[in-house]
N, C-alpha and C positions, 0 to 999 in steps of 0.2 A: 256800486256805491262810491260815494266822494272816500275821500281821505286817500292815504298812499293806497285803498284797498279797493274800495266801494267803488269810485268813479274810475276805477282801469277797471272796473268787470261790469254794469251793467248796462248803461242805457245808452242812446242812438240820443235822443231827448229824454233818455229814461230818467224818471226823476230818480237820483244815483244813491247808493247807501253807501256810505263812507266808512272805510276798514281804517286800520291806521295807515301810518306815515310811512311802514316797509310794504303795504299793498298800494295798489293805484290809489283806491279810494274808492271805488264805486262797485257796488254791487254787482257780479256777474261779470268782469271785465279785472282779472287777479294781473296782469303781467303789463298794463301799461305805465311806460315809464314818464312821469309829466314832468314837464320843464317848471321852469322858476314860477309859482304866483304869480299873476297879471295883473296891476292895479286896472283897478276899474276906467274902462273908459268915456270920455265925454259922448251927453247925448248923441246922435246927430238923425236926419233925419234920414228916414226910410223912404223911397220913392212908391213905387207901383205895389199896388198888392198881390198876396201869393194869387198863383194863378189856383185858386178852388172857390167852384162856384157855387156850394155850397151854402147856402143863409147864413151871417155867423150868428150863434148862441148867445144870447148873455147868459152870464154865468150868474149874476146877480143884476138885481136893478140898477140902474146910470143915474146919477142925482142929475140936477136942471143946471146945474152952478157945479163946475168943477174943481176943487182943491186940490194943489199938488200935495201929495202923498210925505208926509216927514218923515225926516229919518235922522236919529242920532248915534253919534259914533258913540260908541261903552269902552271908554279905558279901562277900567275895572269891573271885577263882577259886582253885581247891582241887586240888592235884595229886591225881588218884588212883591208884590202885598195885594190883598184881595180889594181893595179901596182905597182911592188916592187920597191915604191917611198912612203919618209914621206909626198910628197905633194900632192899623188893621192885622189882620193875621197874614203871616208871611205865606207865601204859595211857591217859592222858588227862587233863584236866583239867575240871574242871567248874565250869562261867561261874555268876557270881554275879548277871545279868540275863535276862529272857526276847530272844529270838533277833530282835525286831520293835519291841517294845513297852518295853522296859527295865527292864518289873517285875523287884521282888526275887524272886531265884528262891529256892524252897524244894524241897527234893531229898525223898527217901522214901528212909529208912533201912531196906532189906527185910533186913537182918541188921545185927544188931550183936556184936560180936567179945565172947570170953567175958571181957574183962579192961573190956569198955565205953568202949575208948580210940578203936575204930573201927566205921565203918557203908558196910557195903556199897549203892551206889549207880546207879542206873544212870548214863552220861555223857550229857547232854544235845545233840539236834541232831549226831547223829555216825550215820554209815553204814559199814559197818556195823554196827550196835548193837554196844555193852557194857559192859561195869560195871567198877567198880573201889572201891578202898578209900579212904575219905578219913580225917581225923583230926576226931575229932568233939569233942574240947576247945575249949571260948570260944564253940562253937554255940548259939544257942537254938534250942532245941528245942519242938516240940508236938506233938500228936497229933492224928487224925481217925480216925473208926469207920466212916466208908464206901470205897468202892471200887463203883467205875463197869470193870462188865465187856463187851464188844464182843464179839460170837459172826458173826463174817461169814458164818458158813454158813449163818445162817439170818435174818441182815440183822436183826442185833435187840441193843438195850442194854439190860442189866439192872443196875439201883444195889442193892448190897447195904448194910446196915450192922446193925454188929456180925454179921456172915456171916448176914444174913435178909435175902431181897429184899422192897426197900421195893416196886419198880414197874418194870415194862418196856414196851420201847415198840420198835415196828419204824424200821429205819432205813434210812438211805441208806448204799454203801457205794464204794469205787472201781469203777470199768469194769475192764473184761478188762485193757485198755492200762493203765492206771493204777492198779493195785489198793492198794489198806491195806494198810500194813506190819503183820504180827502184831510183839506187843511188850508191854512193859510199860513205860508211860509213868508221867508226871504231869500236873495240871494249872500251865501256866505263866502264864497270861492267862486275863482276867475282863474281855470287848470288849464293851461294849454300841452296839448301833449301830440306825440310824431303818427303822423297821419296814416292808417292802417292797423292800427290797435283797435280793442273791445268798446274804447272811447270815442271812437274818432280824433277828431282834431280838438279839440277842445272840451271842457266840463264846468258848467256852474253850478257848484256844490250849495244847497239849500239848506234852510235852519231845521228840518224835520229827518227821522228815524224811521226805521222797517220794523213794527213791529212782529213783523210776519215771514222772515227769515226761510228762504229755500231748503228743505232739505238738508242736510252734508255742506252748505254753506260756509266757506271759511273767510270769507273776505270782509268786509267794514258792513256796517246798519244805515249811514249818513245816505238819506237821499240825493238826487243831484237829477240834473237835464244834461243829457252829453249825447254826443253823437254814434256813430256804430260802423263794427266792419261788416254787419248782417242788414243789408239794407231789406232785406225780404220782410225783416221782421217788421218795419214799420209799418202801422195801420194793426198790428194785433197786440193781441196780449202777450207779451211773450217776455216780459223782463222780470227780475228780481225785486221790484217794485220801483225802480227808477225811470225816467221819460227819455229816449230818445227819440232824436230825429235825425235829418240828414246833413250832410256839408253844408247846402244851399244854405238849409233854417240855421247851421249854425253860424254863418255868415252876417245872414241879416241879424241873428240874436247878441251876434258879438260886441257890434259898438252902441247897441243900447242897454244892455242890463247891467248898472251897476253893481257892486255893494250897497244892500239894502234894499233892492227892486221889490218889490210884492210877486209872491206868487202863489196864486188861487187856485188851489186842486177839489174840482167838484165830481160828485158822480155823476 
């Protein structure tokens, strides 16, 4: 899992559960030690696709007309509400830090309300998932055109952008005991951490929790996608409910997934 806990102990790509600030961060991976936060880096473009010639999946339907995906920074936390009304019922609040790490968080507006005063949101680090409305005045706002989709059926991530898979790659997923939450997350953390740990080289820590905890378990809940020093284990089930993959994926994953990325966990 992400945090200093969760993303030094589980995932290759595992989506990572994040312990605190004295563990790695990731679930299943306790001892790695990650270097400074990485701001997010700019787009750029992917060349050739992964070599798997497999059909890729959607994971959901591709609209005809493609809209880049919003996304707003949260300097503070942010009440959110069951209807993009100040007078609906509150559902949560959504933290203006990642859950480990204390990056600025940046939310993903997967609706925005017809008058553009609000964006529906999911709530960060809460079990059971759910969303709410926040008020989207005094926000900066930006955009991305990808989205990192998770198909656990078939132990496999595929990055889209502008709704075209750039490349997929097979991955690690939770064990029976400890399975991936399906969901719709974000990226919250950009961990780079020294190459031969439970991590691998790097960790993008995500806005969702485990609620499904290993056994004897002592490291963070924060999911994450990180890399691994058991490459055996990609293509099975075999993590604390975080997604890894390999160097390679983490390569190409590196200079496109911001802060804020979308990331779609289906069964």
């Amino acid at each position: 899992m992400l945090g200093a806990s969760w993303l030094a102990t589980i995932v290759t790509i595992s989506v990572v559960l994040v312990a605190g600030p004295a563990a790695s961060g990731a679930v299943g991976e306790r001892n790695a030690t990650p270097a400074a936060p990485e701001a997010a880096a700019p787009i750029e473009t992917v060349g050739d696709h992964f070599t798997d010639a497999a059909p890729v999946v959607h994971a959901r339907s591709l609209p005809q007309r493609f809209e880049p995906h919003v996304l707003v920074r949260v300097p503070r936390p942010l009440t959110a509400r069951a209807r993009p009304s100040g007078k609906a019922r509150v559902v949560g609040t959504v933290v203006s830090s990642s859950k480990y790490y204390d990056v600025p968080l940046v939310a993903w507006a997967e609706k925005v309300s017809s008058d553009g005063r609000w964006g529906l949101v999911e709530i960060p680090y809460v079990w059971p998932r759910r969303e709410g409305w926040i008020k989207l005045a005094g926000l900066r706002r930006s955009s991305t055109a990808v989205e990192v989709r998770v198909d656990l059926s078939r132990h496999r991530v595929i990055v889209y952008r502008r709704s075209e898979p750039l490349f997929r790659f097979r991955a690690a997923i939770g064990a029976p005991v400890s399975p991936t939450p399906p969901g719709e997350y974000v990226v919250t953390d950009r961990i780079p951490f020294a190459r031969g740990g439970y991590l691998g080289s790097f960790a993008f820590g995500i806005s969702g929790i485990q609620p499904n905890l290993p056994p004897g378990w002592s490291g963070g809940n924060q999911l994450a996608i990180h890399g691994t020093n058991d490459p055996s284990s990609i293509g099975r089930s075999a993590s604390a409910g975080c997604v890894r993959v390999s160097e390679a994926a983490l390569a190409r994953l590196r200079p496109l997934l911001q802060l804020g990325t979308p990331v779609l966990i289906t069964r």
